[in-house]
TORDOVEX-852145 format. One record per residue (C-alpha): residue in three letters; x, y, z. Coordinates in steps of 0.05 Angstrom, whole numbers, padded with zeros to 5 digits, always signed. Last residue first. Layout:
BEGIN
AlaXYZ...
END
This chain:
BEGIN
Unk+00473+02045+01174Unk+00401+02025+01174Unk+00406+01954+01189Unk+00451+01975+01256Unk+00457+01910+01284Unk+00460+01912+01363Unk+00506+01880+01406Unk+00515+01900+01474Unk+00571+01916+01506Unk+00553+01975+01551Unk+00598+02005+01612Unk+00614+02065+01577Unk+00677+02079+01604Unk+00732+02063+01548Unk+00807+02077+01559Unk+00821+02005+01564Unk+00757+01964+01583Unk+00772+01907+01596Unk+00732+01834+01591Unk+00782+01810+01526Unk+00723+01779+01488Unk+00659+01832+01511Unk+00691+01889+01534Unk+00744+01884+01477Unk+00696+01874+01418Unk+00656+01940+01448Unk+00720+01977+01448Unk+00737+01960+01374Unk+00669+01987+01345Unk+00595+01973+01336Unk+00549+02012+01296Unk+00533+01954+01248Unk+00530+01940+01177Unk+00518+01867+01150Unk+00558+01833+01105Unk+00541+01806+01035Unk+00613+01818+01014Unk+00602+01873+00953Unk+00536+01898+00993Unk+00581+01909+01056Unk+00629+01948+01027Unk+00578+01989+00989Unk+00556+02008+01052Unk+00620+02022+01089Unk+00638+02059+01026Unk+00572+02107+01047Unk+00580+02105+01123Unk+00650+02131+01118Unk+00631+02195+01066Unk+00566+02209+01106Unk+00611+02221+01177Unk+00675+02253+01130Unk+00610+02311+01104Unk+00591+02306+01046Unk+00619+02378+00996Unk+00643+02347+00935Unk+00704+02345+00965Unk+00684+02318+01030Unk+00678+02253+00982Unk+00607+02235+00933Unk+00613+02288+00889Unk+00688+02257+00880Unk+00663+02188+00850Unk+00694+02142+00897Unk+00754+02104+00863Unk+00740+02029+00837Unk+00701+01975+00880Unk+00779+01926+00883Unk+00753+01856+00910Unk+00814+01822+00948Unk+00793+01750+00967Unk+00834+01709+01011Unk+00848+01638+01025Unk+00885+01587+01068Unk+00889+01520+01057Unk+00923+01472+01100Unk+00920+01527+01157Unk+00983+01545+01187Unk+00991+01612+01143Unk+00933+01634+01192Unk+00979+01615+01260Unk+01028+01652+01237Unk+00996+01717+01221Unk+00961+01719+01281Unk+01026+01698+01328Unk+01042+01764+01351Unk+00977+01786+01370Unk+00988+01738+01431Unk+00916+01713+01456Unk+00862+01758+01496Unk+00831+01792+01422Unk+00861+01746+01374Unk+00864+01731+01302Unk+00892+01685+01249Unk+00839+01630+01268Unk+00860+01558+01250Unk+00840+01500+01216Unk+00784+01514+01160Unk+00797+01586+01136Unk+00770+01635+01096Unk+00790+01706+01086Unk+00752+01765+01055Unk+00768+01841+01030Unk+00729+01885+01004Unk+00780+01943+00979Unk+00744+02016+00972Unk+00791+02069+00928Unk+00793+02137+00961Unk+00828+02200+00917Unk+00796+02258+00957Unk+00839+02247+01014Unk+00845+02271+01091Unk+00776+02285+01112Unk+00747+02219+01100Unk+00803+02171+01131Unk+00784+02201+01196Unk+00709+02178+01193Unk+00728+02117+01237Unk+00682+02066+01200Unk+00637+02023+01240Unk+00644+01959+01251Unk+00627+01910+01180Unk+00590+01841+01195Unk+00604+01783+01171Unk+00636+01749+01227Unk+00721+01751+01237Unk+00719+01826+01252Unk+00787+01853+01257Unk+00804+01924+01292Unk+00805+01993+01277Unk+00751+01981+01231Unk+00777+02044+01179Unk+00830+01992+01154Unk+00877+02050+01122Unk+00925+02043+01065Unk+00966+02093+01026Unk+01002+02100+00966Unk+01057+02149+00963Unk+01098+02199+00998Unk+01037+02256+01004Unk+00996+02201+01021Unk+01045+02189+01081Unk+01052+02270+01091Unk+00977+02263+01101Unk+00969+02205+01140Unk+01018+02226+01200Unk+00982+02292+01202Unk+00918+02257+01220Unk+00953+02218+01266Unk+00979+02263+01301Unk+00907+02304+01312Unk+00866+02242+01313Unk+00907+02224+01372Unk+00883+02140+01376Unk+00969+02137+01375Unk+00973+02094+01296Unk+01034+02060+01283Unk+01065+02063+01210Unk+01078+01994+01175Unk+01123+01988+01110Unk+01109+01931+01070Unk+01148+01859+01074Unk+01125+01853+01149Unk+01168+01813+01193Unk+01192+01872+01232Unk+01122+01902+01252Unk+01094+01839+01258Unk+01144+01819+01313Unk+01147+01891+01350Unk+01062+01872+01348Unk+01015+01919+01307Unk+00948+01951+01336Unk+00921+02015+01307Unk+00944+02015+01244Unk+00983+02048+01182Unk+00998+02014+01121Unk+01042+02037+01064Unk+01038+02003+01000Unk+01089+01975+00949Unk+01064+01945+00888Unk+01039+01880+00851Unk+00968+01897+00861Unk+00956+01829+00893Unk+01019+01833+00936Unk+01005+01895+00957Unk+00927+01870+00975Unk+00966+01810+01009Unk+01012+01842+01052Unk+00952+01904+01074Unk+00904+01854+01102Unk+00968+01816+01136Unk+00928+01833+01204Unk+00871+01790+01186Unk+00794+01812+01169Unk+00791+01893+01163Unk+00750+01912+01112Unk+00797+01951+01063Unk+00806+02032+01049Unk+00858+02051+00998Unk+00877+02119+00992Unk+00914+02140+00928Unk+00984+02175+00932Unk+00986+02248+00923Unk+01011+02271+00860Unk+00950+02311+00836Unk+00939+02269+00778Unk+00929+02217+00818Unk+00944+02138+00801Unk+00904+02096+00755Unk+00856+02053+00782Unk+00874+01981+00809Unk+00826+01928+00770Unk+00770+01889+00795Unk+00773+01813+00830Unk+00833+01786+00857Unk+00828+01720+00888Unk+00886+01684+00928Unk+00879+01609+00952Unk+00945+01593+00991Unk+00962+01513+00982Unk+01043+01513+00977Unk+01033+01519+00902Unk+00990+01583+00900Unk+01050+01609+00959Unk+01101+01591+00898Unk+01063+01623+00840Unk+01043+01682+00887Unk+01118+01697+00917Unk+01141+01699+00851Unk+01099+01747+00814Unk+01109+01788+00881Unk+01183+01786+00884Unk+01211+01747+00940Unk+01239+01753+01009Unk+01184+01774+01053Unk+01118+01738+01017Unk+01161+01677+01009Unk+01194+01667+01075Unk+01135+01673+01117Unk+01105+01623+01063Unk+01157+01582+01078Unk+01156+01594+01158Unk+01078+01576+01156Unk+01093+01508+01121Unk+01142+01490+01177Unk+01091+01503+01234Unk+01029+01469+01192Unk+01073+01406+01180Unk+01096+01403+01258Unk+01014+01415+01260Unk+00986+01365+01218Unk+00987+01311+01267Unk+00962+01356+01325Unk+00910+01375+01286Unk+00885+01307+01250Unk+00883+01277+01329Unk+00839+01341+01342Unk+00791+01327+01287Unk+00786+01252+01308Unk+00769+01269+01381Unk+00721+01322+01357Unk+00742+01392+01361Unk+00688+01433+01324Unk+00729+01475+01280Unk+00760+01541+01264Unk+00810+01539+01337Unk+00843+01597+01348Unk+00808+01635+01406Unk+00750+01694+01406Unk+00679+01705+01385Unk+00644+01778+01371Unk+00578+01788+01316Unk+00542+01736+01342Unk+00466+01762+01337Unk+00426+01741+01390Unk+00378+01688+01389Unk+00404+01661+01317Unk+00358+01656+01264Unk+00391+01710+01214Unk+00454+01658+01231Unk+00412+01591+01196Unk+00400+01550+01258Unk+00424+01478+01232Unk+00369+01431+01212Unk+00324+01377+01256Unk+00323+01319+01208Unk+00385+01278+01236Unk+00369+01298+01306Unk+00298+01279+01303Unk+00313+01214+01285Unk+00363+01203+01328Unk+00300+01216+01384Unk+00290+01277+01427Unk+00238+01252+01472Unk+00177+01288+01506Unk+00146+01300+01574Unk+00083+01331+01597Unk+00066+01343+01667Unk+00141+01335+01690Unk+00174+01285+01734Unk+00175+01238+01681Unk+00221+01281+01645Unk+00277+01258+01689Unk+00271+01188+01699Unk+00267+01191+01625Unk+00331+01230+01621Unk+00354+01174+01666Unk+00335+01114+01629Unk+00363+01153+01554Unk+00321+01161+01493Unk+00332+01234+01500Unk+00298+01293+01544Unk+00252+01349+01537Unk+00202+01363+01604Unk+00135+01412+01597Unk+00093+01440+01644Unk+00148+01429+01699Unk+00110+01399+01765Unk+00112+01430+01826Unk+00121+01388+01889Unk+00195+01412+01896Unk+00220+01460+01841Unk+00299+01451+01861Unk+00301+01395+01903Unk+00261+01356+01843Unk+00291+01384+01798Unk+00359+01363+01828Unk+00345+01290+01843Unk+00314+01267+01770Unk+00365+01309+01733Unk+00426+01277+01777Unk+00486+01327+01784Unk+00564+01295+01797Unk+00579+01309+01866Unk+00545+01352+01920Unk+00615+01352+01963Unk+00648+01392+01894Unk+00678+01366+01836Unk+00752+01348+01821Unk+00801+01385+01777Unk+00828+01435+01833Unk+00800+01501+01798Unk+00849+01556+01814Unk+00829+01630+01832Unk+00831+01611+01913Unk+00818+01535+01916Unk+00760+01508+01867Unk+00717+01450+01869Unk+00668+01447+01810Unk+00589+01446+01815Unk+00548+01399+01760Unk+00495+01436+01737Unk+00431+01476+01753Unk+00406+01534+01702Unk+00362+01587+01711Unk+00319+01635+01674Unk+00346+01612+01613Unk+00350+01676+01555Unk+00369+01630+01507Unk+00432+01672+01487Unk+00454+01710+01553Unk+00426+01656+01596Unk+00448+01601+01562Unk+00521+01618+01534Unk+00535+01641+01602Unk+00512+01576+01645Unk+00544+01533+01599Unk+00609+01521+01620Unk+00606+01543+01694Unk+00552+01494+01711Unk+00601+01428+01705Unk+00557+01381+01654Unk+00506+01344+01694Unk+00454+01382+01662Unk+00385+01420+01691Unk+00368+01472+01644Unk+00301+01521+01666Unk+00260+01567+01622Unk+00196+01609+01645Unk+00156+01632+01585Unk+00160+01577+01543Unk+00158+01585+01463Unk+00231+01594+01458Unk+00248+01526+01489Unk+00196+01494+01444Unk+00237+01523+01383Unk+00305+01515+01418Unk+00291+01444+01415Unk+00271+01434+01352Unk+00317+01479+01321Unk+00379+01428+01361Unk+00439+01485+01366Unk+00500+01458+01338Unk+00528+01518+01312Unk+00502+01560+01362Unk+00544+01522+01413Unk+00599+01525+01377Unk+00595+01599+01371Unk+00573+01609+01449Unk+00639+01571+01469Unk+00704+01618+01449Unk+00682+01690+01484Unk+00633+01685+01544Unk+00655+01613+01567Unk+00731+01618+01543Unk+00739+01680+01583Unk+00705+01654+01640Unk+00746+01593+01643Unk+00811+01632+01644Unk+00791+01674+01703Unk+00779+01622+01747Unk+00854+01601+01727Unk+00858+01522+01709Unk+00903+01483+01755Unk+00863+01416+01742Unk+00798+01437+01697Unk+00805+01405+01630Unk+00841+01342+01657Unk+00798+01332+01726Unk+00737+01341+01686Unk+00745+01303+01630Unk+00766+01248+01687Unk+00701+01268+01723Unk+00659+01259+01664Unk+00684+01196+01639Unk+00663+01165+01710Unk+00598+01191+01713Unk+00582+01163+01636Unk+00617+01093+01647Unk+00691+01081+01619Unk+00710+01045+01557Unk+00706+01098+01514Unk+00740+01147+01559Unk+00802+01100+01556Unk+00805+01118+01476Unk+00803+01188+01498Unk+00848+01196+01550Unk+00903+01210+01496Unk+00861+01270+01468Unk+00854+01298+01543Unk+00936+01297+01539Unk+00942+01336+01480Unk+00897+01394+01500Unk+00936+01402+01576Unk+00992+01412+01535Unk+00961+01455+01482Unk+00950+01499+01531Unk+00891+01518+01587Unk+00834+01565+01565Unk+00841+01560+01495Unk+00866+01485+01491Unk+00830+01460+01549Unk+00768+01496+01547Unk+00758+01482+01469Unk+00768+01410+01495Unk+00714+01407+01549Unk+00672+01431+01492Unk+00695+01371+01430Unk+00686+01328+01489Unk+00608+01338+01507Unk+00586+01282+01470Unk+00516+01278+01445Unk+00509+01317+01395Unk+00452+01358+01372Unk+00456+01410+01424Unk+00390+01428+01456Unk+00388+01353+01479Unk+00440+01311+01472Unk+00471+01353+01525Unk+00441+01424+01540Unk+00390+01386+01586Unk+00305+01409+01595Unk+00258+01437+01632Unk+00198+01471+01604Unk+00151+01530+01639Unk+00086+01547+01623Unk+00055+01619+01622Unk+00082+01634+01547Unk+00069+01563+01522Unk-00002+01580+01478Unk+00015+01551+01420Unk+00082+01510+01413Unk+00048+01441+01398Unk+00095+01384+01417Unk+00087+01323+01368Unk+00157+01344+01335Unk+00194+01322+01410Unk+00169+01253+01402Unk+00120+01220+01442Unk+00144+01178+01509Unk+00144+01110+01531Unk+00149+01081+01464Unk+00111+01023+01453Unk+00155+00964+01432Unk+00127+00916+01388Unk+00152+00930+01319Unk+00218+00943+01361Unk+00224+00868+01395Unk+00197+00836+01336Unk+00251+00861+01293Unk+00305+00839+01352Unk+00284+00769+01335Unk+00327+00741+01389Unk+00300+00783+01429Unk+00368+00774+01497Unk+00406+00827+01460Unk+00355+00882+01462Unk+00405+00935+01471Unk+00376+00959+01541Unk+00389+00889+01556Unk+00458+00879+01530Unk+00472+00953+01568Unk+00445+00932+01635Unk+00469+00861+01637Unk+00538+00903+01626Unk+00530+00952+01677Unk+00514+00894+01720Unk+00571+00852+01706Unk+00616+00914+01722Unk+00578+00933+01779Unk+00587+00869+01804Unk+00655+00860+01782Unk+00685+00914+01814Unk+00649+00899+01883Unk+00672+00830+01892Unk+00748+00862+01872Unk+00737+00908+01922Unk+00706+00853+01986Unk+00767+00806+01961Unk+00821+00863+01978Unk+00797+00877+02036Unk+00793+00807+02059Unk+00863+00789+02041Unk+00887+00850+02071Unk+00857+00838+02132Unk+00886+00767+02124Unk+00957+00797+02115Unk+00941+00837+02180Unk+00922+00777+02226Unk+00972+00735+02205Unk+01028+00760+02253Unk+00982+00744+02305Unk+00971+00678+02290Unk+01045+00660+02282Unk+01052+00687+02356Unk+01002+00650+02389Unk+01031+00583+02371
END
C-alpha cells in the first residue's frame, strides 16, 4: 500500500499548486473588480445623489494661483497630466514604428484589444516588452530627441505647463519607462529632474522587461526621492494613486476631464522652445484606431504611390496633372512664370525647400523642363526623376562653375536651404545662388500632408518621395514672387550676403514663415546626432526675427 501513496504525492503537489494560483487569480480579479464597480458608484443606486453629495477631495487645477511660485517646487506626472491624454500608446507606438519597424508596429496594434482588458501595471509591461524587446540603445534616443518632443507639444495640457512654468524647482515622477520622456522634459520644460520607470538592458539592446526596482509608484518614489520634505505644490488626476500621490505634498490639486476639454492647445509662438527640427514618417498622433486606418490603407497607399510615380515620369505635363488631380494630389499655382532673358541665359529659380520632388512639381506647374541641382539626392531619386538632376560637392568653387554653364544651358533651379525644413521656418540661404545670376525668380513653395512625412534626416532618403505620394491626399502650393528687380541683385551693386537674406524675406512673408539663421548641419546634430564635416559643437535653436 505504500507504494500507490507515494506515487501520489507529486500529482497532489500539483493539485495544490495549482488550486493556491487559481485562488489567487480570482481574488485579485474579484477585487479589482469590487474596486472598479465601487470607484464607479455602482452600488448608489441614485448615482445623482451620490455626485451632488460627494466632496471632492482635492480643488481643481484652475484654483491654483501662479504668483509668487519661483522659490517653490511642484511635482507632478507627464501622463494624464501635462499631456492631455491619458493613454500612453500612441508614444510607445511612435517608438516602435520609428525606432523599431513596422513589424514590431503591427504587432503592438494587435495587443491592443487584450490591453483593454488588462490592469494598468500589467498593460504597461506588455507595451513595454513589445516596444522595447531587441530595440538598439541607440535607436530609442534618436526617436526621444528627434520624433517625440512634437507630439508631445502637441498635446501639451496649458494648464499644467502654466503652473509648471511658474515653479522654480520642477520635478516629474511617472511610471512611464524614464528614457522616453526624460529628453523632451528637460530640454523643453526645463525639469530639474525626472524619476520613471527603469528598463533592463544587455549591452546596446533593451531586453523588453523592466529592471529589479519594477514598475515606478508616485507615492513610494517621492517619497525616497525628497524624503521628509514636502513638494509645495503636487498635480495629479482623479485617479486613487495620483491622489496617494499628491497627498504627500503641501498643496495638491486635480486635473479633472473637465479641465482637459477646456484647457486649449499651446499655440507654436507659445511653445517652450521653438521646434524648428523633428524627424520620422509618421504625420499623426498614432492612436490605436489611427494606426489600424494605416496599415489598412497602406497596400492602397503603396500602389497609389507607383501610379503617380508613373504619371509624373511617363506623361506629358497637362496630362500628368488631370490624372494625379484625379488620383487625390492637390496642386496650387499661384503667380505667373516671367518671360525668359534677353541675355540668353536661363532664369534662376530659387524655392523653399520642403520635399525633395520641389523641383518635379514646380516643372510640372510651369509646364517646362528645369534643371535642378542639390546637395543630397539618392542613386534612386536621381534615376526616377522626370527632370534632370545635377549633384552638388559643398566646393563652392565647382559648384559655382557647375551653375553657370547650367544657366548658360537653360533654366535653372536652386533650393538655397540645402536641406528640407518641414516647420515654418526658412534656414538660411547659401549666398551662392547670388553671385551667379542676375535673372532670379523667388518660388514659395508649401506641402501638406495628413499620413506620411516625405522626409528624413536618419531614415532612407530614397523612399521620401514615395512615402509622400502615399498619403490619401497630398498637396502642394507653388507661389511664383516675379523676378528680383535688378537694383536689388549683385548687379545693382548688394552684395550675394544682402541679396539671399532679402528673397529669404519675402519668402517668408509670402508663406507666413519665420526666418532663422540655422542651417543643414545644425538639423543633423540635433535629428541624425553627427556631425559630418561640422565641428562646432552647438545645436541650438535660435530664431533669427531680424534676419
Amino acid at each position: 500500500m505504500t507504494l500507490p501513496v507515494k506515487n501520489m504525492v507529486f500529482p497532489m503537489v500539483l493539485l495544490r499548486l495549482a488550486e493556491w494560483l487559481v485562488y489567487k487569480l480570482l481574488a485579485n480579479s474579484c477585487y479589482r473588480a469590487a474596486m472598479k464597480v465601487k470607484n464607479s458608484g455602482f452600488f448608489f443606486r441614485n448615482s445623482s445623489f451620490r455626485s451632488s453629495h460627494q466632496i471632492p477631495l482635492y480643488p481643481s487645477l484652475n484654483k491654483c494661483n501662479l504668483h509668487g511660485r519661483k522659490s517653490e517646487t511642484v511635482a507632478c506626472d507627464i501622463q494624464g497630466t501635462l499631456l492631455r491624454s491619458e493613454s500612453f500608446f500612441p508614444y510607445f507606438m511612435l517608438v516602435a514604428f520609428e525606432g523599431g519597424s513596422i513589424f514590431r508596429a503591427f504587432f503592438l496594434l494587435l495587443s491592443s484589444p487584450l490591453l483593454l482588458v488588462l490592469d494598468y501595471e500589467l498593460k504597461l509591461r506588455v507595451m513595454i516588452f513589445i516596444t522595447f524587446c531587441g530595440l538598439r540603445l541607440k535607436d530609442m534616443d534618436s526617436v526621444g530627441r528627434a520624433v517625440l518632443p512634437k507630439f508631445y507639444l502637441e498635446n501639451l495640457n496649458v494648464h499644467v505647463y502654466e503652473v509648471l512654468k511658474s515653479a522654480g524647482c520642477r520635478v516629474v515622477f511617472t511610471s512611464v519607462p524614464r528614457l522616453m520622456v526624460e529628453g523632451f522634459l528637460k530640454e523643453y520644460l526645463s525639469v530639474d529632474s525626472v524619476k520613471g520607470t527603469e528598463l533592463h538592458a544587455v549591452g546596446s539592446y533593451f531586453t523588453g522587461l523592466v529592471s529589479s526596482s519594477g514598475i515606478l509608484v508616485k507615492h513610494k518614489a517621492i517619497k525616497e526621492f525628497l524624503g521628509e520634505k514636502k513638494p509645495d505644490i503636487g498635480i495629479g488626476n482623479s485617479s486613487l494613486l495620483d491622489h496617494l500621490f499628491i497627498s504627500l505634498c503641501k498643496e495638491a490639486y486635480v486635473v479633472n476631464k473637465e479641465d482637459e476639454k477646456s484647457s486649449s492647445i499651446l499655440a507654436r509662438e507659445k511653445y517652450p522652445k521653438p521646434l524648428v527640427f523633428h524627424d520620422g514618417r509618421l504625420a499623426f498622433l498614432p492612436t490605436p484606431l489611427a494606426t489600424l486606418a494605416m496599415f489598412i490603407w497602406l497596400p492602397i497607399g503603396i500602389l497609389l504611390a507607383i501610379f503617380r510615380l508613373f504619371i509624373g515620369i511617363c506623361l506629358p505635363y497637362k496630362i500628368a496633372i488631370f490624372l494625379g488631380t484625379l488620383s487625390g494630389v492637390k496642386l496650387r499655382l499661384k503667380g505667373t512664370d516671367p518671360p525668359r532673358s534677353e541675355n540668353g541665359k536661363g532664369v534662376l529659380y530659387v524655392c523653399t525647400h520642403r520635399t525633395l520632388l520641389d523641383p518635379v512639381f514646380l516643372s510640372t506647374s510651369l509646364g517646362k523642363p528645369l534643371t535642378a541641382v542639390t546637395y543630397s539626392l539618392s542613386k534612386m531619386s536621381e534615376i526616377l526623376a522626370p527632370i534632370k538632376t545635377v549633384r552638388l560637392t559643398r566646393s563652392r568653387t565647382k559648384d559655382a562653375e557647375a551653375m553657370q554653364r547650367l544657366l548658360s544651358e537653360g533654366d535653372l533651379v536652386v533650393c538655397p536651404e540645402g536641406t528640407t525644413c518641414r516647420e515654418p521656418y526658412l534656414l538660411r540661404f547659401s549666398s551662392l545662388f547670388a553671385e551667379l545670376a542676375d535673372e532670379i525668380v523667388p518660388v514659395a513653395m508649401n506641402t501638406n500632408v495628413s499620413m506620411f512625412y516625405g522626409t528624413t534626416a536618419s531614415g532612407l532618403k530614397c523612399l521620401d518621395p514615395i512615402f509622400f505620394l502615399m498619403n490619401p491626399r497630398p498637396s502642394y502650393t507653388v507661389e511664383i514672387l516675379g523676378k528680383v528687380p535688378k537694383e536689388l541683385t549683385c548687379a545693382g551693386g548688394k552684395s550675394s550676403y544682402e541679396v539671399a537674406n532679402y528673397i529669404q524675406r519675402q519668402l517668408a512673408t509670402a508663406l507666413g514663415f519665420e526666418c532663422t539663421n540655422l542651417t543643414r548641419k545644425d538639423k543633423y546634430l540635433m535629428l541624425a546626432g553627427n556631425e559630418g564635416v561640422v565641428d562646432n559643437q552647438d545645436s541650438r535653436i535660435v530664431v533669427n526675427p531680424s534676419n
